[in-house]
C-alpha positions as a printed Julia matrix, in Angstrom:
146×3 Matrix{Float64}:
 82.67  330.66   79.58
 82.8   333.09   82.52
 80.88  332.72   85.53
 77.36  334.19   85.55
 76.88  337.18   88.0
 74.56  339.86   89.02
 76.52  343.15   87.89
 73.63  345.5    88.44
 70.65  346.03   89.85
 68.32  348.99   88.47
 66.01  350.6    91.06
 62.62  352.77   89.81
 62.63  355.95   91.59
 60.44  358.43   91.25
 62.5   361.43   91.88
 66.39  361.2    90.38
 67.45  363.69   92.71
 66.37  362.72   96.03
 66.84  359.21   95.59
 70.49  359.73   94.66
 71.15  361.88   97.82
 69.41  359.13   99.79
 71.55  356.99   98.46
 74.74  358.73   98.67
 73.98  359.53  102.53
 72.98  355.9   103.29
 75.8   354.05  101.37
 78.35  356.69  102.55
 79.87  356.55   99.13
 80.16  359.15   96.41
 77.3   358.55   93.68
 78.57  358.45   89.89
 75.95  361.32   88.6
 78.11  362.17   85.19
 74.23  361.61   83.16
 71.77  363.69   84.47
 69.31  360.94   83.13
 70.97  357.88   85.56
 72.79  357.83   88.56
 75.55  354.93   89.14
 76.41  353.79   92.6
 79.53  351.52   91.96
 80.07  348.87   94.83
 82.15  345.94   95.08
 80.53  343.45   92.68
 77.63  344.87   91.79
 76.5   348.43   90.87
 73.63  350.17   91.74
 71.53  352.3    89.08
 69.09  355.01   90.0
 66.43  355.66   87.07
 63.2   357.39   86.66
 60.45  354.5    87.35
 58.29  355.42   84.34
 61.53  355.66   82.11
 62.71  352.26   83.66
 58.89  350.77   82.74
 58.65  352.43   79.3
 62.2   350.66   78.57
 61.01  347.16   79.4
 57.79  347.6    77.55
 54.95  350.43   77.41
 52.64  348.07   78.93
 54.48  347.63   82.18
 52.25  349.74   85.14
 54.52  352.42   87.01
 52.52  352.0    90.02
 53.93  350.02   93.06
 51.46  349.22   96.03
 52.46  345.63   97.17
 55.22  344.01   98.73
 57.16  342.36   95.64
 58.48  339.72   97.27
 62.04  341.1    96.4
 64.5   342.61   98.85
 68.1   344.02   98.61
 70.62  343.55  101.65
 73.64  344.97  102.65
 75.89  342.88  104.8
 78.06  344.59  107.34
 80.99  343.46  109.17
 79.65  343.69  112.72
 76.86  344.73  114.48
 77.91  348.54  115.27
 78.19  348.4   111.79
 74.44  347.58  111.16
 72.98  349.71  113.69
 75.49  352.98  112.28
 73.93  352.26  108.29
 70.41  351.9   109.75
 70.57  355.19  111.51
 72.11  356.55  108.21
 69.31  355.12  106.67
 66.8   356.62  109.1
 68.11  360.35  108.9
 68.01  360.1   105.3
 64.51  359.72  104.94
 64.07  356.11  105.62
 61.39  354.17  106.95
 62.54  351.9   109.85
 60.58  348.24  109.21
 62.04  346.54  111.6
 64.66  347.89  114.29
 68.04  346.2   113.93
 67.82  343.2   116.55
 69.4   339.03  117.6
 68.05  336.99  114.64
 67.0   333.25  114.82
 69.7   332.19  112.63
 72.49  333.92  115.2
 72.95  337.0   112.91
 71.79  341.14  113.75
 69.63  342.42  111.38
 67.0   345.37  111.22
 65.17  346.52  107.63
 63.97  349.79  106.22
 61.78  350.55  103.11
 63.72  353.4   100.73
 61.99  356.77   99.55
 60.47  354.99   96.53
 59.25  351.77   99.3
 62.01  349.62   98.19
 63.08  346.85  101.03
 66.28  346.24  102.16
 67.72  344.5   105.02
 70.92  345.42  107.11
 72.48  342.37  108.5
 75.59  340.9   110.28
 76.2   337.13  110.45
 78.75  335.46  112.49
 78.68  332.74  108.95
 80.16  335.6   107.3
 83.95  336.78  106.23
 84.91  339.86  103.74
 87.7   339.98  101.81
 90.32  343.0   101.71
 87.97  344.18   98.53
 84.89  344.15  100.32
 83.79  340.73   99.14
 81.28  338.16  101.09
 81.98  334.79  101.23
 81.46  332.21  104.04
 83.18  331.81  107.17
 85.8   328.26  106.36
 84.46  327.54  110.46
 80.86  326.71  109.39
């Protein structure tokens, strides 16, 4: 049996277009847009789709609402391998369009961290923690000092 993982996570966007140049300016990587009806964003681990939210919706089931008001409770993170690192994606992030939550800053657990909300109000957090290690493929794991 093979070891469960997340291999991708599907974001609801409301425009294809702008959401995949957001994307492509924040992650500093070059988007997979081969189907003009999804866009792939292939990371280390895990990909990232871009789909039309009331496509995405009407997939799942055509009672599912489009609309999105409310924090869900949900958010994504990208962890960097210093702090420069964090602050350099977070002004990516802002110059693309992004909202800035929560300016990148010393955590309580001894990391750097800031957030911003996407173009379609999707959360995600930039952080660097000193718990953390990356491997020459750009894979997390914990530090063997904690």
């Amino acid at each position: 049996m093979k070891i469960p993982r997340i291999t991708m996570v599907s974001l609801g966007v409301n425009n294809l277009i702008q959401a995949t140049e957001f994307y492509k300016q924040v992650l500093n990587t070059s988007p997979n847009t081969s189907s003009d009806a999804i866009t792939f964003i292939e990371l280390p681990g895990v990909w990232l789709a871009l789909y039309p939210l009331d496509k995405l919706a009407a997939d799942i089931s055509p009672d599912v609402p489009t609309t999105r008001n409310a924090f869900s409770g949900i958010t994504l993170a990208h962890n960097a391998q210093s702090k420069d690192e964090v602050v350099a994606i977070m002004e990516r992030a802002k110059a693309a369009g992004a909202q800035i939550v929560k300016e990148a800053q010393d955590t309580f657990w001894g990391g750097f961290s800031g957030y911003f909300s996407d173009l379609d109000g999707y959360y995600w957090e930039v952080a660097w923690g000193p718990m953390f290690e990356f491997d020459d493929n750009g894979n997390m794991k914990l530090s063997e000092s904690v």
